[in-house]
N, C-alpha and C positions, 0 to 999 in steps of 0.2 A: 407227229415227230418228223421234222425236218432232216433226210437226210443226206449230207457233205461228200464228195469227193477229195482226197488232201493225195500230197504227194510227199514220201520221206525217203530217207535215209539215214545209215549208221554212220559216223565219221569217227575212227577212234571210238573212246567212251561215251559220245554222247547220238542223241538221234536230234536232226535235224528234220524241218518238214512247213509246206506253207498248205494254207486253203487251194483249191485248185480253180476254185473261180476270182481267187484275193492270190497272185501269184507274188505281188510286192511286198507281203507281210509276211516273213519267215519267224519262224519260232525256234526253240529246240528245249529239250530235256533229257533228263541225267538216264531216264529211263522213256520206254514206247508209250507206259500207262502216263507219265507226267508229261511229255509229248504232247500226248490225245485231248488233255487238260487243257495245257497250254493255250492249244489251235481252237477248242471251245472258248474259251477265252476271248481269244483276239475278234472272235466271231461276232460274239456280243458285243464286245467294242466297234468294232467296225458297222453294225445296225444299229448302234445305238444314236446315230447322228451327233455324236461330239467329236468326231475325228473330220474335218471338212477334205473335200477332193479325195474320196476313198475310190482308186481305179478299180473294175470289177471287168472280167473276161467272161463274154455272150454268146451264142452261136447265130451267125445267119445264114437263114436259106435265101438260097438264089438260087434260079432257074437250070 
């Protein structure tokens, strides 16, 4: 099992929140559990290769 880092927040009634390595695909839900759904979601779409030019954030080392 693959595990994600994401980044959220509450705004009002709702929780907002994206992947942490997919920073351009935000989601949000009414609730944190329909949130976590969501971001699963997007996930699968975004590996799924039907979405073309999906930007993803990497680390490099340098000296």
């Amino acid at each position: 099992m693959e595990r994600l880092k994401y980044v959220f927040w509450q705004d009002e009634e709702m929780w907002l929140g994206y992947l942490e390595t997919y920073p351009d695909y935000m989601t949000q839900g009414e609730t944190k559990n329909e949130l976590t759904a969501n971001l699963k979601d997007i996930y699968t779409e975004l590996n799924s290769g039907n979405i073309p030019c999906v930007r993803k954030v990497a680390e490099l080392e340098v000296a």
